[in-house]
C-alpha positions as CSV (number, residue, x, y, z in Angstrom):
1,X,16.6,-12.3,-27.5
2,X,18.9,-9.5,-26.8
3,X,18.6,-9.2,-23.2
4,X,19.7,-13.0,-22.7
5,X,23.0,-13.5,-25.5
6,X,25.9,-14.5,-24.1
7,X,29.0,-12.4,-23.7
8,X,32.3,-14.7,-25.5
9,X,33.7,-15.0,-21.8
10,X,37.4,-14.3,-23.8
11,X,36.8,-10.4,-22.5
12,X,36.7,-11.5,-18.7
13,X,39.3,-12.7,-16.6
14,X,40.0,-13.6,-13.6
15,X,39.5,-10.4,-11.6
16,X,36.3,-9.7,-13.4
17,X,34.8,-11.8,-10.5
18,X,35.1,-8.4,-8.2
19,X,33.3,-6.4,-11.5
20,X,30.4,-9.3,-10.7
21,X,30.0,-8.8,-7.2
22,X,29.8,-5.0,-8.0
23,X,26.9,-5.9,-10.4
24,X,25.1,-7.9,-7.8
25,X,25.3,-5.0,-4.9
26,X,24.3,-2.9,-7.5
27,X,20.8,-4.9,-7.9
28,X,20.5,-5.7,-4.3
29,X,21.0,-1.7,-3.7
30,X,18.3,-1.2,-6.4
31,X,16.0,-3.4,-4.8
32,X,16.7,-1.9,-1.1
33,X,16.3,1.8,-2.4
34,X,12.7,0.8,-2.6
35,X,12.1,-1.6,0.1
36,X,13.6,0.9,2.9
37,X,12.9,4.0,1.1
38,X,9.1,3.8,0.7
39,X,8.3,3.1,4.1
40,X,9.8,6.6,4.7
41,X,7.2,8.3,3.5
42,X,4.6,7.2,5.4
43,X,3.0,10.4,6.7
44,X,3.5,11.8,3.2
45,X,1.6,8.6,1.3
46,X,-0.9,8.2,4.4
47,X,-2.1,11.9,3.5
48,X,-1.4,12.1,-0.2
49,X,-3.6,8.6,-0.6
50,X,-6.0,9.1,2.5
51,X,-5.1,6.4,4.0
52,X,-6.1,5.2,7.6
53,X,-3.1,4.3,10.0
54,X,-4.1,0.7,9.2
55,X,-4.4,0.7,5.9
56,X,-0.9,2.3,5.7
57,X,0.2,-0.3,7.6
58,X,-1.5,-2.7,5.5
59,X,-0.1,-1.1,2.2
60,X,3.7,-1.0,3.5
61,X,3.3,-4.7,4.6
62,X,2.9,-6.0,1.2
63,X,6.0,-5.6,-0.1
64,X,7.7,-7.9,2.8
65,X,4.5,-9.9,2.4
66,X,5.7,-9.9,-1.7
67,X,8.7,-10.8,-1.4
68,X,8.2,-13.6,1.3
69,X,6.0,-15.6,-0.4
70,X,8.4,-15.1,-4.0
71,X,12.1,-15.8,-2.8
72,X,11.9,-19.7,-2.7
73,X,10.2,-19.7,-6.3
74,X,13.0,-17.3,-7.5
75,X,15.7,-19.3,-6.2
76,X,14.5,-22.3,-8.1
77,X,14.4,-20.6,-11.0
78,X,17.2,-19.5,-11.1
79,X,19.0,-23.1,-10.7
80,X,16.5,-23.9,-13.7
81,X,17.4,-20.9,-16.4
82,X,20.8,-19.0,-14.1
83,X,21.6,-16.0,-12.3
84,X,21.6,-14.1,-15.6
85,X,18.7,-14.3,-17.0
86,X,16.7,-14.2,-13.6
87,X,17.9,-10.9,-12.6
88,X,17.7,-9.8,-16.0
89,X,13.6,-10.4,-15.8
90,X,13.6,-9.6,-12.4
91,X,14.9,-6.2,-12.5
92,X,13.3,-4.8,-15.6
93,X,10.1,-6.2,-14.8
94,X,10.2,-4.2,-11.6
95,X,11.7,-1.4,-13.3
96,X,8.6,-1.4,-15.7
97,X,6.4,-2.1,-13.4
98,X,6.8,0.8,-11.0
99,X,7.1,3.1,-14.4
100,X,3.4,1.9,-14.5
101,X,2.9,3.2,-11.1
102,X,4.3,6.2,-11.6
103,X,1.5,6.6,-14.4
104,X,-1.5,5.5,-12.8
105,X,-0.7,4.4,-9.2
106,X,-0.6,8.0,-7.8
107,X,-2.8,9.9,-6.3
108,X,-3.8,12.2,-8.7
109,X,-4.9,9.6,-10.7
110,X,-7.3,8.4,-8.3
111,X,-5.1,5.4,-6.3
112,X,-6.4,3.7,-3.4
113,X,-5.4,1.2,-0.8
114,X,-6.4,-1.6,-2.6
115,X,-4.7,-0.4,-5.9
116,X,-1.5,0.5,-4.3
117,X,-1.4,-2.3,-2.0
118,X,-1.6,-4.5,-4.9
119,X,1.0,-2.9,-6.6
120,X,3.4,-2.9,-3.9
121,X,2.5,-6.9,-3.0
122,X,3.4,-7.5,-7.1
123,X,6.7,-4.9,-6.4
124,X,7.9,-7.0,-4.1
125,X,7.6,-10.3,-5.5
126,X,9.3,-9.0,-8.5
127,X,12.1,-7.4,-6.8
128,X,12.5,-10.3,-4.1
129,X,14.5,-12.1,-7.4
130,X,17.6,-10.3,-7.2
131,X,18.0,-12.2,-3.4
132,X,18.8,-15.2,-4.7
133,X,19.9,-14.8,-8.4
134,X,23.0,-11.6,-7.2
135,X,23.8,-14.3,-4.4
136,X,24.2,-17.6,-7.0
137,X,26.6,-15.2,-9.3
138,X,28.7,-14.3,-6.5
139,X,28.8,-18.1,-5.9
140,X,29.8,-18.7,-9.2
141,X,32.9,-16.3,-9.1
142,X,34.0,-16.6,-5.5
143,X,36.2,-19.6,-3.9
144,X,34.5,-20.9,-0.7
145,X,37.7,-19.1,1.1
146,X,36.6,-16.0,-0.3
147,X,32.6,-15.8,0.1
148,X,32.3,-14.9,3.3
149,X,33.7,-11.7,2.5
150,X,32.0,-11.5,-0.7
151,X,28.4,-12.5,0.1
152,X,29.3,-10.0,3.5
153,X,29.9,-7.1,0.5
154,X,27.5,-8.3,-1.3
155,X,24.7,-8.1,1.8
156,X,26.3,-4.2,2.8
157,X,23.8,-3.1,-0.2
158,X,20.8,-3.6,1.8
159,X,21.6,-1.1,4.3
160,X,23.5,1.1,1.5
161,X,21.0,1.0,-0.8
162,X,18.0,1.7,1.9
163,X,20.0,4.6,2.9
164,X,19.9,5.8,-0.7
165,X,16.0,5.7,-0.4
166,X,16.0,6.8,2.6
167,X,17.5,10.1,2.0
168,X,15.4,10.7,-1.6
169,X,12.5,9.7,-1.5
170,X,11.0,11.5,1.6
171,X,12.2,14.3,-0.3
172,X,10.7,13.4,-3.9
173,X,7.2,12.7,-2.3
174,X,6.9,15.6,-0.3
175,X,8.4,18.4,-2.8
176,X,6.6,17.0,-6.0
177,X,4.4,13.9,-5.3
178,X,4.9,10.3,-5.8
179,X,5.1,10.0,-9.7
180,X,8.9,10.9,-9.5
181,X,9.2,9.0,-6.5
182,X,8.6,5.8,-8.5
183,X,10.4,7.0,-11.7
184,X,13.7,7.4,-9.5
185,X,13.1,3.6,-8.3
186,X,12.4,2.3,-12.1
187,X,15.7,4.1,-13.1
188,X,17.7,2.1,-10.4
189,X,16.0,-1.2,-11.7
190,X,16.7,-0.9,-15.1
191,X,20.0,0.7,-14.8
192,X,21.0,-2.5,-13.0
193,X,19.7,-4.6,-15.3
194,X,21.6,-2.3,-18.1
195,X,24.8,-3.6,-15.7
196,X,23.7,-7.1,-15.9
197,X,23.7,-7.4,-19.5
198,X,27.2,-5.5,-19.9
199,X,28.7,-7.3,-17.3
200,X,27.5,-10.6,-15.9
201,X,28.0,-14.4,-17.2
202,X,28.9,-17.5,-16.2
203,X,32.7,-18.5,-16.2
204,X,34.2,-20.8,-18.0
205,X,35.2,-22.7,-14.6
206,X,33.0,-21.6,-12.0
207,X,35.3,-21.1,-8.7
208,X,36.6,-24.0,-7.2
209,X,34.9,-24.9,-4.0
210,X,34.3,-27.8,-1.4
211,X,31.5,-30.0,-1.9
212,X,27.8,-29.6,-1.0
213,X,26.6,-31.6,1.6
214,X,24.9,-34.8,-0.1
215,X,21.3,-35.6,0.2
216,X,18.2,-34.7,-1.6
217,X,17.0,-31.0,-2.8
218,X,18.0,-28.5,-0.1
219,X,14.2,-27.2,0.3
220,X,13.8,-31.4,1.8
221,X,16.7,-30.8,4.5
222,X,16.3,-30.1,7.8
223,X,20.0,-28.6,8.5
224,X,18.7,-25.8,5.6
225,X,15.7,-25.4,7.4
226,X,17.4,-25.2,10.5
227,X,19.5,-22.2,9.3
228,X,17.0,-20.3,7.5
229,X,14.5,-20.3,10.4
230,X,17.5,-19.2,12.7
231,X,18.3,-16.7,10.7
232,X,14.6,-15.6,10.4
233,X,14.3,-15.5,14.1
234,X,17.7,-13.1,14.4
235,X,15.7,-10.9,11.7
236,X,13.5,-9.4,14.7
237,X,15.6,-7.7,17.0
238,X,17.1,-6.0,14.1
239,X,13.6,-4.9,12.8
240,X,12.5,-4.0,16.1
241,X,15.4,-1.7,16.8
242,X,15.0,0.0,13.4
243,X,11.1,0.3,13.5
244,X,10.2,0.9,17.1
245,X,13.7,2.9,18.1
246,X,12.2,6.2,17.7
247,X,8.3,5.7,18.9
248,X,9.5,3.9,21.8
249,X,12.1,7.0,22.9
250,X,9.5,9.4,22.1
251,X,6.8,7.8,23.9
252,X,8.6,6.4,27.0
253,X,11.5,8.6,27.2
254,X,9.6,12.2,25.3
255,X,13.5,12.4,23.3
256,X,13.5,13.5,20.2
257,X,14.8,12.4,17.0
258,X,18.1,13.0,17.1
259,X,19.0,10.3,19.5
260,X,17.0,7.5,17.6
261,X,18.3,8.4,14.5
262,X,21.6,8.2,16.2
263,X,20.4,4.5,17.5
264,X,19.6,3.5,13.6
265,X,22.5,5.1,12.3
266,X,25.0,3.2,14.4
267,X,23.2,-0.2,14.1
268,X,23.2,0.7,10.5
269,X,26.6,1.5,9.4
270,X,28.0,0.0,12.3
271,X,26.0,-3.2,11.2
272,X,27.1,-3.1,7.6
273,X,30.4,-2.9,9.0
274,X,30.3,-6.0,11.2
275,X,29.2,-7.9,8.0
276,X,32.4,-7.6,6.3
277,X,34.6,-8.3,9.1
278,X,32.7,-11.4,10.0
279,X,33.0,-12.5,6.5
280,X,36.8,-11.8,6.4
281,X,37.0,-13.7,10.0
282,X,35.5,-16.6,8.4
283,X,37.5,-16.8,5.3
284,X,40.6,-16.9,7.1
285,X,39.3,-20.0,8.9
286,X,36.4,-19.4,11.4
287,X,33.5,-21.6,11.5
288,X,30.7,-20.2,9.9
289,X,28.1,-21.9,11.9
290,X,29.9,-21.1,15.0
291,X,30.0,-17.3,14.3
292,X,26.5,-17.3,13.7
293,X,25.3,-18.8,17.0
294,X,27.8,-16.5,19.5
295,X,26.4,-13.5,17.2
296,X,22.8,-14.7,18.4
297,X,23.9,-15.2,21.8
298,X,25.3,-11.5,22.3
299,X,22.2,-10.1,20.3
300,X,20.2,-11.5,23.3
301,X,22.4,-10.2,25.5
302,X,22.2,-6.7,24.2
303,X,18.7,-7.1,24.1
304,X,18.0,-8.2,27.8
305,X,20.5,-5.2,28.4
306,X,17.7,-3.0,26.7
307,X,14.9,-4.4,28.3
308,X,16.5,-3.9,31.8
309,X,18.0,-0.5,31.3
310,X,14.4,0.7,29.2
311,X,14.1,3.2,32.1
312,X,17.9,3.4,33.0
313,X,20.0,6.8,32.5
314,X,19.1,7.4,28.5
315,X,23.0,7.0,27.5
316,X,22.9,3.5,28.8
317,X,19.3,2.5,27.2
318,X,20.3,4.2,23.5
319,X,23.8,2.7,23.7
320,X,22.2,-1.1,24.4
321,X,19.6,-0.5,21.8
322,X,22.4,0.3,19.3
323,X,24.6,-2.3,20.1
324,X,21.9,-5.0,20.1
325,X,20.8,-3.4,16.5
326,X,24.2,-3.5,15.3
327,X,24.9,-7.2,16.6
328,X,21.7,-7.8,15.0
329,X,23.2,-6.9,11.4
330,X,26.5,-8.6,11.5
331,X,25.1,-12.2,10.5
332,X,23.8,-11.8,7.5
333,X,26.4,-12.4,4.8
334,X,27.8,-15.6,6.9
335,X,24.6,-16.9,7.4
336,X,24.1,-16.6,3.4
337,X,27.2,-17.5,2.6
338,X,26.6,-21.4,4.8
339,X,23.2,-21.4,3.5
340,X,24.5,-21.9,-0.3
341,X,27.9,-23.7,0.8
342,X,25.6,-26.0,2.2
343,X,23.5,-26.5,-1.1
344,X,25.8,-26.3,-3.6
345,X,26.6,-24.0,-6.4
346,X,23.8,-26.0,-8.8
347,X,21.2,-25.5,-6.2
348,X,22.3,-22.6,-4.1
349,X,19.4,-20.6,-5.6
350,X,16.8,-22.1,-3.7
351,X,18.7,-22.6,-0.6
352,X,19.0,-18.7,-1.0
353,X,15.2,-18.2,-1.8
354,X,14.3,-20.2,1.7
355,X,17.0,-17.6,3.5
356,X,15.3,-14.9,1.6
357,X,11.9,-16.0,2.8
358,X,12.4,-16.1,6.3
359,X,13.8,-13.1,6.6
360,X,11.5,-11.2,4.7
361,X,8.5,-12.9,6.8
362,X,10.3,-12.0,10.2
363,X,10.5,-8.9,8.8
364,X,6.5,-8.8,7.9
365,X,5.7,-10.1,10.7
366,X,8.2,-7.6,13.3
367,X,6.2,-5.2,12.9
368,X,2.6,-6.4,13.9
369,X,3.9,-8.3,16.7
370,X,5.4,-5.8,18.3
371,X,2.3,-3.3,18.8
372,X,0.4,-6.2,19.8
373,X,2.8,-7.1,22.6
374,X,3.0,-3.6,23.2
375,X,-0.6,-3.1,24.0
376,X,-0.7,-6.3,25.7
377,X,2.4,-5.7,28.0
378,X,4.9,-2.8,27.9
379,X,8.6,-1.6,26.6
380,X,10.6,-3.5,28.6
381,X,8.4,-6.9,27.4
382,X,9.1,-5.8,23.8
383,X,13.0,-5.8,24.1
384,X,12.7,-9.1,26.1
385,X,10.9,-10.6,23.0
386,X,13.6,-9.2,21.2
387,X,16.3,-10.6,23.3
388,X,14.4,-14.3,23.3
389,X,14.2,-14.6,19.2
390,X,18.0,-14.8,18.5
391,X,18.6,-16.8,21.6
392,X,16.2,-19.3,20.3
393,X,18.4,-18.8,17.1
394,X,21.3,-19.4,18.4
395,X,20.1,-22.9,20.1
396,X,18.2,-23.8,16.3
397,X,21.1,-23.1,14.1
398,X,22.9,-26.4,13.0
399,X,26.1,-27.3,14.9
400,X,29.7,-26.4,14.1
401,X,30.8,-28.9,11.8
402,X,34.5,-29.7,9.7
403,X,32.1,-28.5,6.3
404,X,31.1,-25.2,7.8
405,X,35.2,-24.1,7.9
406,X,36.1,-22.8,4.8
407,X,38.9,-24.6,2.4
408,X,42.0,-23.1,2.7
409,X,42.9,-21.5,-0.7
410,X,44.1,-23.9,-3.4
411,X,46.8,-23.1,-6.1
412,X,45.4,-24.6,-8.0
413,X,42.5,-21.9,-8.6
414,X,45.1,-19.8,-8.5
415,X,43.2,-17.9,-11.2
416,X,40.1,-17.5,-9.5
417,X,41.0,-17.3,-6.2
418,X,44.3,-14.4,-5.8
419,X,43.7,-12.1,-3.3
């Protein structure tokens, strides 16, 4: 089949590992246009599908729902068939599918909640594929002295690419309805996947790199587990600050939107930002497992700020909200990056799928917990809970160890590996 031949690996060298990790920040953007950008136009879809406030809720919910439940099932495909070929039916199967929505999963063809909830549930468990699969490649290419900043790069498309949804689709609902909303999203997908075809394969030598920890399948290790449920629990302060920044300064402090977007856009950027330096720090010898836990202890810290300052001057209470938010993004690419170290080239697909999964159900989750706790208690109680999550994080995460420091780079991979 066309989509799966193999390009003769003669027309790639060694530098075409950076052309790779373009390909796979390219899919993850795709993925993220839709998965930030939709909840965006909430007030647009709640009145365009007649939706209650709970059944928009409902409706947005699937797609973290959709992808929770698919990430650990993508990743062990793609150790069975390869990066290629899942991202490959990942992407265009999403691309097709929300052409399909486009045609009959708008409102002037009569959608509902329980036809658009659907489709968003089956949108993101088709999307959730590029997690893992874009994360294996980059594997694949990388030395283990290089990942940290490439699976750091590599994770920068999730805010990137949400920001790219962010800023159209709000305007494509409003102006002229949902139908090119979800055209614009199927043109990202199956552009990517146009990218993967060109671009990706395997190497001849996949990049040199120090060997997995032994023992059994990582999905039957507790150390994996240990990680990804850490890493799950750090995913809630940095949903909280971005869904609950702007109702809670507009409800407890009546500010406008100005200063939350402010909040989001410096935990954002700021966040994305943090990610690559992290990565860097870790290449050139930091210990992966190390960074992660004091990056959970200073989220907590932030956060306590927060909950102690919720009625403090509003400069102090935006700029501990931001900085807890930011601190909040700056994991991610380590944390990925140890995940699959840990796992192994061969089977860092489903180590990435269980990573995938826990953040995607801490971010499912985020958002129901906190108007509960809301109702139940107040502000300052919801930034506490924030602050609690990563510290628990930081105390589950596995301990430092000499396989979390990254190898030194070897000559001898020279041709993978120049910086």
């Amino acid at each position: 089949m066309a989509m799966t031949m193999t390009i003769p690996a003669r027309r790639f060298g060694p530098r075409h590992r950076w052309t790779v990790l373009a390909v796979g920040v390219g899919a993850q953007a795709s993925f993220s246009a839709m998965f930030s950008g939709l909840p965006v136009t909430a007030v647009v879809m709640r009145a365009d599908y007649r939706l209650s406030t709970a059944a928009l809720g409902l409706v947005l919910g699937c797609l973290g729902l959709g992808t929770a439940v698919s990430d650990i099932v993508w990743g062990l495909l793609t150790d069975r068939f390869g990066d290629r070929r899942i991202l490959l039916t990942g992407l265009v199967s999403t691309g097709a599918l929300l052409l399909g929505m486009a045609a009959v999963a708008v409102p002037s063809a009569g959608a509902g909640t329980a036809t658009l909830a659907a489709c968003l549930l089956v949108a993101g468990a088709l999307g959730g594929s590029v997690n893992g699969s874009s994360g294996r490649a980059v594997m694949t290419w990388f030395t283990d002295g290089q990942r940290g900043l490439a699976m750091s790069i590599r994770q920068t498309a999730i805010p990137a690419g949400g920001a790219v949804g962010v800023a159209l689709l709000p305007v494509l609902a409003t102006t002229w309805g949902f139908r090119p909303a979800y055209a614009t999203l199927a043109a990202f997908c199956l552009l990517s996947a146009l990218s993967v075809a060109w671009w990706l394969h395997a190497p001849d030598a996949p990049a040199a790199a120090a060997a997995p920890e032994p023992g059994p399948s990582p999905l039957r290790r507790w150390k994996v587990w240990r990680l990804a449920l850490a890493s799950g629990l750090l995913t809630v302060p940095q949903f909280a600050v971005l869904s609950f920044t702007a109702v809670f300064l507009h409800d407890a402090r009546g500010v406008g939107g100005a200063v939350a977007a402010g909040v989001v856009l410096v935990a954002q950027l700021g966040g994305g930002a943090a990610r690559i330096w992290t990565g860097r720090r870790t290449d050139r010898g930091a210990d992966r497992r190390t960074c992660i836990r004091v990056i959970g202890l200073l989220t907590a810290l932030a956060m306590a700020a927060a909950a102690v300052l919720t009625h403090a001057p509003l400069p102090l209470t935006a700029a501990a909200l931001a900085l807890g938010g930011l601190l909040a993004n700056a994991w991610h690419g380590v944390a990925y990056t140890e995940i699959a170290v840990m796992a192994g080239a061969d089977r860092a697909g489903a180590a990435l799928g269980l990573e995938g999964t826990t953040i995607f159900a801490a971010a499912f989750v985020t958002p129901l917990a906190v108007p509960a706790l809301l109702d139940a208690a107040s502000w300052p109680a919801v930034w506490a809970f924030a602050a609690l999550t990563p510290l628990l994080a930081a105390v589950l995460s596995p301990a430092p160890s000499a396989r979390s420091v990254p190898a030194h780079h070897d000559p001898a991979t020279e041709g993978h590996g120049r910086r």
